[in-house]
N, C-alpha and C positions, 0 to 999 in steps of 0.2 A: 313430504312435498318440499322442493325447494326454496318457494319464499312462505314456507311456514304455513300451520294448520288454523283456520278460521273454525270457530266456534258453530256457526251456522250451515257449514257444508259446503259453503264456495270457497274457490281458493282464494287467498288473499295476497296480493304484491308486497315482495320486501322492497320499499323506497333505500334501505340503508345499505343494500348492496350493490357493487358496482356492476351496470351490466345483465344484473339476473331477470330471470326471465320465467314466467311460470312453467313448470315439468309436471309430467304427473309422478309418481314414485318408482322408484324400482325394484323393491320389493316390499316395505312394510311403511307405516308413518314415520315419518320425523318427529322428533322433539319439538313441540312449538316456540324454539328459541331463537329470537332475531339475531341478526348477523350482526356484527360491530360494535356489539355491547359486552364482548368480553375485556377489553382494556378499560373499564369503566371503574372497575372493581381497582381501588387504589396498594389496599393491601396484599391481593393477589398477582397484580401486578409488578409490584417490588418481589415478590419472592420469585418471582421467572428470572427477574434482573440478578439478583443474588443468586439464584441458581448457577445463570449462566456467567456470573463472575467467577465461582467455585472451580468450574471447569474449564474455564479459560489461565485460572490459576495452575491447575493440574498441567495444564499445557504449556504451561512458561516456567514450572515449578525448578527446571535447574538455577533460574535465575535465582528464586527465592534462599535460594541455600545461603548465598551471600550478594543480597541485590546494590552492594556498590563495588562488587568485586569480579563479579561473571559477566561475561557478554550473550546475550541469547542470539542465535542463528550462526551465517555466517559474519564472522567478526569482521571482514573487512568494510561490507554494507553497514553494519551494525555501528561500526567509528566514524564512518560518515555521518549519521544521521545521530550518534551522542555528539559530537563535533557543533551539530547545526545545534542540537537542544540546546548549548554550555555558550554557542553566538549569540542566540537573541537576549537572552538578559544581559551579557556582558554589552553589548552591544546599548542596548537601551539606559542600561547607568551609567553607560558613558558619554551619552551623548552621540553616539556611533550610528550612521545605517543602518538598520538590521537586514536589508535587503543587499546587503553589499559588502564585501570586505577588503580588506588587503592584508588580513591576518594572514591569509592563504596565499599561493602564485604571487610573492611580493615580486614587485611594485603593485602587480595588479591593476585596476581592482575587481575579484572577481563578483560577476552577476550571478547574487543567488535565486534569485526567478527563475532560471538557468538550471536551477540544480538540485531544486525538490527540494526544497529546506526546509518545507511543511514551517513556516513559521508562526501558525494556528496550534497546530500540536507546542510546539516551543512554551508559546504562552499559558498555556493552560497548564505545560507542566513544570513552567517556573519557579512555585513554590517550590519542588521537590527537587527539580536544582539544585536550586539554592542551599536547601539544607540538606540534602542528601548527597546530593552530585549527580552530573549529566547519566552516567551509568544506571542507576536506582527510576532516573528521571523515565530513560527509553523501556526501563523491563516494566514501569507501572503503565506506560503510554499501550505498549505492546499487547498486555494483559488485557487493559480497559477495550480496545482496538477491536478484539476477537468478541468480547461480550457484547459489548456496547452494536457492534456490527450483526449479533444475533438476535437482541433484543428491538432491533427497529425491522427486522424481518418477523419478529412475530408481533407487532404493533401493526405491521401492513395483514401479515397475516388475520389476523383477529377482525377487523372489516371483512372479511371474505366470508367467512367458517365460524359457527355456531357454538364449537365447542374448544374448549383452552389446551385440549391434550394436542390438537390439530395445530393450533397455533405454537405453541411451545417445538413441537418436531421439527416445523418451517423454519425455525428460527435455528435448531440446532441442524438443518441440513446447508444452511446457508454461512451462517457463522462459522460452524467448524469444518465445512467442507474442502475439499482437497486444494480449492483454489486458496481459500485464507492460508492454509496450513503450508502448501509451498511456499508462497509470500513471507511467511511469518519466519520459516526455516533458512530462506534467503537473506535475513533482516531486510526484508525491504518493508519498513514502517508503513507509510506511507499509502503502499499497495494493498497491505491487511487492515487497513482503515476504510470498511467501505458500508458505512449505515448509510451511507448519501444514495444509492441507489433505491432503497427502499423507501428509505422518508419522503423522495419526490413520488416516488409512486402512492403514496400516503400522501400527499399535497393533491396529485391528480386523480385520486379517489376523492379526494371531498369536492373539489369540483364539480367531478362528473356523477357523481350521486345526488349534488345541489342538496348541501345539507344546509344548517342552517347559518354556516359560518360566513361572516363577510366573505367575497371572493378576492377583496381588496387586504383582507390579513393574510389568506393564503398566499395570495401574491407577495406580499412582503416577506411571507416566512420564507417562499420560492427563491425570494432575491438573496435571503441570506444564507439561506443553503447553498446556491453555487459560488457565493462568497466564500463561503466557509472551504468548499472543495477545492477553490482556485488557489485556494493559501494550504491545503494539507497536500491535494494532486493535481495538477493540473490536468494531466493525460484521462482520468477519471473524470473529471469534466466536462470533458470534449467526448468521450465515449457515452458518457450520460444523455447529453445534448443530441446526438448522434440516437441510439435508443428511444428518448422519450418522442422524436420524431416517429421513429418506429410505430411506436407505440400508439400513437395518435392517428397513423397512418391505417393500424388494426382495426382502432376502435371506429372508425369511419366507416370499413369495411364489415365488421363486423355487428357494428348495430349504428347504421348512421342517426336513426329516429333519438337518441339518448346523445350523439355528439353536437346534433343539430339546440336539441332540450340546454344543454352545455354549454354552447358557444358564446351566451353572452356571460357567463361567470369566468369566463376563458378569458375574454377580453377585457373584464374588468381586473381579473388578476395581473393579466400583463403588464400592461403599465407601472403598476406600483412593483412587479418583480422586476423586471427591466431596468424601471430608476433607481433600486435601490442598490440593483449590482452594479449598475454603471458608476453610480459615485462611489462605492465601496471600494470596488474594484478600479481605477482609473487612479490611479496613484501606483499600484502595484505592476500593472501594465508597461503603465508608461516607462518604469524602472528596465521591466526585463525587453520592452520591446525599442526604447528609441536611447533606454541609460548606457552607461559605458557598463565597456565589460560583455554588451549581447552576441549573442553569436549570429554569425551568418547563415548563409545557404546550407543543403545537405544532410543527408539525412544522420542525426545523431548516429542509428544502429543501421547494421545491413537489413535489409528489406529481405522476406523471406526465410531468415533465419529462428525468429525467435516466434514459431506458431505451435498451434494445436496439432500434434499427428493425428490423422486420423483413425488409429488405433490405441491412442493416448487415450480415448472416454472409453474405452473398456479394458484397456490392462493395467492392471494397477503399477502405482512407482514404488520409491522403499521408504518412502514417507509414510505409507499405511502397512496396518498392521499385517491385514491379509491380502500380503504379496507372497509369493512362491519364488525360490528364485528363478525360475523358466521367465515370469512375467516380470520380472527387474533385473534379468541380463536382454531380455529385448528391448526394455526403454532406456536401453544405454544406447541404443542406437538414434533415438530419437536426437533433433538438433537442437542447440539451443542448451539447457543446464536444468539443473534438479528444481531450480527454485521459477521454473519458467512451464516445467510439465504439469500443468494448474488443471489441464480440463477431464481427470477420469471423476463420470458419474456413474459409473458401472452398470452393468447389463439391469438387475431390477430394479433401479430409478431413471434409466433411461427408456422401460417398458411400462412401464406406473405410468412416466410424464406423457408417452405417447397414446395411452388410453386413456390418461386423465381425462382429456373435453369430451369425451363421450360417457364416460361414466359420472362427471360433474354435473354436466347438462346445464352451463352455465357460459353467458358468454363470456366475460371476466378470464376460463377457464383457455377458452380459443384465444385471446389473447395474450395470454403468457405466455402460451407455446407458440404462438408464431415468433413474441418475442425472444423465445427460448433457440427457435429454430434460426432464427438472421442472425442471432449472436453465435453461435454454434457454426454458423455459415462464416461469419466473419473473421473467428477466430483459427480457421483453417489456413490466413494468409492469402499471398498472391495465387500461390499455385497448392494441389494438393501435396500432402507427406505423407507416406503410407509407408512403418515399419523403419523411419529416416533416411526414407527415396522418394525424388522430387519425381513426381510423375510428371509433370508440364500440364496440367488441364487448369486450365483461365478458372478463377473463382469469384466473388463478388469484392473481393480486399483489391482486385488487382484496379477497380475504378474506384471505389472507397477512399482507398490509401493512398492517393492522388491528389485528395481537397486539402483546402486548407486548414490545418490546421492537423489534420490527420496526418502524414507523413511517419511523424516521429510514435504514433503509435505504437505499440507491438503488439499485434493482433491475440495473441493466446491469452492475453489478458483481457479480453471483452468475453472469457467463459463466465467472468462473475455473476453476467446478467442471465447467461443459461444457468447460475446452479439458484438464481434467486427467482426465475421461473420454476425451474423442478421443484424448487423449497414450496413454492405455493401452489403446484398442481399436486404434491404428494400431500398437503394439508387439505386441500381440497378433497381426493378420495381418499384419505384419511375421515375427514368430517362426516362423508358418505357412508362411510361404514360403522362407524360412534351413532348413528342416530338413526338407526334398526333396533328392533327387539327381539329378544329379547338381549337384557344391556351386556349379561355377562357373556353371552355366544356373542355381541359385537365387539366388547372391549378386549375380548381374545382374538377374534379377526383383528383388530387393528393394531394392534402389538405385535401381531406377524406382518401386518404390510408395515409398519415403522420398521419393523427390526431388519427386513431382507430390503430396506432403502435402506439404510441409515449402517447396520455395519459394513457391507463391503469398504464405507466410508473412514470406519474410526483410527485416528491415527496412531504410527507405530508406538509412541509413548510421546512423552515431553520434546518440546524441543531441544537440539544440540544446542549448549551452553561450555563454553571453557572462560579460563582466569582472566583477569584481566592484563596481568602483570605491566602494573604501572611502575616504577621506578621509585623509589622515596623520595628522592630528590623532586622527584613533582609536585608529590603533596607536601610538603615538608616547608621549615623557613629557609633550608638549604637553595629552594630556588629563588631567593631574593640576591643570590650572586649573579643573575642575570638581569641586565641594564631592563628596566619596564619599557614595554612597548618596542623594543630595539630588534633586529633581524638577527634570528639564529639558525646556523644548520646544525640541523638534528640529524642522526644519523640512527638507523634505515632512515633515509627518504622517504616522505611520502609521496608515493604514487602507485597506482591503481594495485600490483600487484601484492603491496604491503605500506599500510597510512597509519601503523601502529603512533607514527610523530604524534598525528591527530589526536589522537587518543591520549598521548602526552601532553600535548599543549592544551586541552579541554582541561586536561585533571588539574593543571597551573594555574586555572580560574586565568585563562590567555593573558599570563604574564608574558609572554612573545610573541613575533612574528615571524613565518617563516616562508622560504623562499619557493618551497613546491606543495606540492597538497593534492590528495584525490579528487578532481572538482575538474567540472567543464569550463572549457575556456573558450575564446577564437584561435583557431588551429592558425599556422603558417601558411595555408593557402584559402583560409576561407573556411568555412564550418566551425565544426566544433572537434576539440583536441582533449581526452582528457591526461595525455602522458605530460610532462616538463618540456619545455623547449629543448633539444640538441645542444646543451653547450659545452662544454668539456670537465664543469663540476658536473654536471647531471651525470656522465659519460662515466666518468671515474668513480662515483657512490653508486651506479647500480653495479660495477665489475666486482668493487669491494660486496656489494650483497650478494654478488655471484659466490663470493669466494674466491674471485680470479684478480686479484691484486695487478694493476698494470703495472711497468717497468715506466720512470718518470725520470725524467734526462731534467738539468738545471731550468733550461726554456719553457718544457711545460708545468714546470713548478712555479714559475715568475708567473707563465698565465694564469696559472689556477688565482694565486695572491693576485693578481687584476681583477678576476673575475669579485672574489671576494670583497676586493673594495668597491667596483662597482656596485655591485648587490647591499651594499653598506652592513656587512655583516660584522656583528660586535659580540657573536658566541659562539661557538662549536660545539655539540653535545655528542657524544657517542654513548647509545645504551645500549641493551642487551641485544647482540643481534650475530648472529653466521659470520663467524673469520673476523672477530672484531678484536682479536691483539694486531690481525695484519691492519685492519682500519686504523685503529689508534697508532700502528708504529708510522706510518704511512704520513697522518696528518699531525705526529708530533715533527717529521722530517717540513712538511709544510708552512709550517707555524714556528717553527726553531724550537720546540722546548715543550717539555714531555704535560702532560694534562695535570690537572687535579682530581682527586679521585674522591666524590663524595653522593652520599647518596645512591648510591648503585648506579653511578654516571661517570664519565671520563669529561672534562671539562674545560675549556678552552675561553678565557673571554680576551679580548683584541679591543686594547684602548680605553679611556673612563667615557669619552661623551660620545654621543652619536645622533643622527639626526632621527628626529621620534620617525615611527611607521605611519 
């Protein structure tokens, strides 16, 4: 029986589940075990969480080989977000912004509200910073990110479903599902940090169940939770926001008698969630929306490029194990990149999730899958993609991604909230099938519905991790031959194509500043730019990164040396990088007079004083 077996022969109501509603059975009794008391148990608890750190381990394990030496994902993402870990503390002992720099695009200054600096993650992984370095800091954040992301899908889970094996699957189809794992394979931190969707659904479970908790603590836990997401993703915020509307919009529809029961814990929450994120939050705002440095109109990305195919939730990418290559040379046509094709949930958990509410018999169950379905609807973008051809038919992104605030979304990342619906409708008929008898013919059925959900899912091994190759000369006292704080070009350049600099100036514990950097700016006509401005040092370092040396007549040598003392540049670095005896010959011709050669660096510094950054 759904809310559990009464002693006396009537059925009895489960109050501690959200939504439930008495059923009769489907084929045998239930276990008379209430719903929401399996996270109660503290030590069994902790071993799901250890579980699921073990296996999130395995999935970052290149990093582990040597965690201040490997970059895990793609390394260029990956130097962005070590770059941001290695600013907030340096930033904070110095007295510095941490929302703000000029270490990057000097003068500057740029706005990191702007630019997903997650300065929540920063903090918490300060300690390890500090003593490890930014490197060691991102591959533990990374790690924790996957787990920590699976463990609060099975804390929402566990409210729902009666027994721990149900909870524990939810968690591991949501955590390590295809969406975290492109994310993660992308370094996009940030992105693979998503226990915030399920904890507000865990905030709006205890609400709407009217348990015994104040509604005014929920609400403050509410307020700090979107605090928290506003400081790790912003665009996750706003898709949450977006959602939990949904979501409320379901549960009206779907059992108004229980939202109407609700609405004054509703109310009494808000308040205290609202004030607490208003002053949390209203400092941080203020920085990226009215501080220098913000950007204007236009949408950061192209609109329609970065969505869901809709052949993308049933073919797998080469992120997972069981792909064929028939089914990974067709999602090379999909548009968009490896680390953005997030939404295969494959044929039997998108058949599971679709029979879920009817084999649940719960309404909880109808409301996931609707939420499962607007996200899945939304994450299709403006118009369909089928096979990576735009058919032109109008979809619901194309009024959506209109509001404010949504613009800058990219829609194929709102699958998260369809793989954290399917996580909980496949624990749901999971649960359904655990609490029949006899137990060992159930717990064998339900090891085949976990395992025909759950592998199409498992990924192809670890993530892609390579070296760091930092330069000696970074970590070393050798870099105290650079003026502190003073403007240096580094060479590669940092910008989008390659920010290895970044990744050098991090490892210096930012003994410099420098004059370009992978980072959004205000472009030259308005929006947002994240290339270097046009100037003819920029022009000249990406041809040397070409490997295409220009020919430099007297005149444009006198400019380059203008440009350089405008920029107040008082060091030249050239490190390991494509065509770099022509670089070095090139700007020993610039400078008059040939480098110093230390540290695995060619080295240039111009004059003793300079004016600080």
């Amino acid at each position: 029986m759904a809310g559990g077996a009464a002693t006396d022969g009537a059925p009895r109501r489960d109050h501690g589940a959200l939504m439930a509603i008495d059923t009769p059975p489907w084929t045998a009794p239930v276990h008379p075990v209430r719903t929401g008391g399996i996270a109660r148990r503290p030590v069994a608890t902790a071993a799901v969480l250890l579980g699921y750190l073990a296996l999130a381990a395995l999935l970052t394990a290149g990093a582990w080989r040597d965690p201040t030496g490997r970059l895990l994902g793609g390394a260029q993402d990956a130097i962005q977000h070590i770059w941001f870990l290695a600013w907030l503390p340096y930033a904070l002992g110095h007295g510095l912004d941490p929302l703000l720099t000029r270490f990057l695009d000097h003068p500057g200054p740029v706005n990191l509200m702007w630019n997903n600096a997650t300065p929540l993650l920063a903090a918490l992984a300060a300690p390890i910073t500090l003593t490890a370095g930014p490197i060691a800091a991102y591959a533990a954040l990374l790690t924790a990110a996957v787990a920590g992301s699976a463990f609060a899908a099975y804390l929402l889970a566990a409210r729902l479903v009666q027994h721990r094996a149900a909870a524990i699957v939810a968690g591991l189809a949501y955590g390590f599902s295809p969406y975290v794992v492109a994310q993660a394979t992308g370094a996009h931190l940030p992105l693979a940090t998503v226990p915030g969707p399920p904890l507000l659904g865990l905030a709006l479970h205890e609400l709407a169940a009217r348990r015994r908790t104040d509604p005014r603590l929920v609400g403050l836990g509410v307020g700090l939770l979107l605090w928290a997401q506003l400081l790790t993703n912003e665009e996750l915020l706003l898709t949450q926001t977006l959602m939990g509307i949904v979501a409320l919009a379901l549960v009206a529809a779907f059992h108004p008698t229980r939202l109407r029961q609700g609405a004054c814990a509703l109310r009494r929450a808000a308040t205290p969630a609202l004030g607490t994120f208003v002053v949390l939050a209203a400092l941080p705002l203020w920085i990226q929306l009215a501080g220098p440095g913000r950007l204007g109109g236009g949408a950061v990305q192209p609109p329609g490029r970065y969505v869901t195919d809709l052949l993308g939730l049933v073919v797998p990418t080469q992120i997972l194990h069981f792909a064929p290559p028939g089914a990974i040379g067709l999602t090379r046509h999909f548009t968009a990149n490896l680390s953005e094709w997030d939404g295969y949930l494959g044929i039997p958990l998108l058949a599971l999730a679709a029979a879920a509410p009817f084999l649940i018999r719960r309404r909880w169950a109808w409301v996931a899958a609707g939420v499962g379905v607007v996200a899945l609807a939304c994450s299709l973008g403006p118009a369909l993609h089928v096979g990576g051809r735009t058919w032109g038919i109008p979809l619901p992104w194309t009024v959506l991604g209109r509001l404010p605030g949504l613009r800058d979304v990219l829609p194929d990342r709102l699958t998260v909230y369809a793989f954290l619906a399917a996580a909980l409708l496949l624990a749901g008929v999971l649960d359904r099938v655990l609490a029949h008898r006899p137990r060992p013919a159930a717990w064998a059925a339900g090891l085949g519905v976990a395992g025909a959900a759950l592998v199409p899912l498992v990924p192809r091994g670890p993530l892609p991790s390579e070296p760091a190759r930092v330069p000696a000369f970074f970590t070393t006292a050798a870099v105290d031959r650079l003026p502190p704080g003073q403007v240096a070009v580094v060479a590669p350049a940092a910008w989008g194509p390659d920010d290895v600099a970044m990744l050098w100036q991090a490892a210096s514990a930012m003994r410099f500043t420098q004059p370009f950097g992978y980072v959004l700016h205000p472009g030259p006509h308005g929006g947002a730019a994240a290339d270097p401005p046009r100037t003819m040092l920029v022009a000249v370092l990406h041809q040397l990164q070409a490997q295409d040396p220009p020919r430099l007549p007297p005149l444009a040598l006198r400019r380059l040396r203008r440009e350089l003392v405008h920029l107040r540049v008082r060091a030249v670095v050239v490190g390991p990088m494509p065509g770099r005896g022509q670089t070095e010959a090139l700007l020993a011709r610039l400078l008059g007079r040939p480098p110093l050669r230390v540290g695995g660096v060619d080295l240039w510094t111009i004059g003793r004083q300079g004016t600080r950054a």
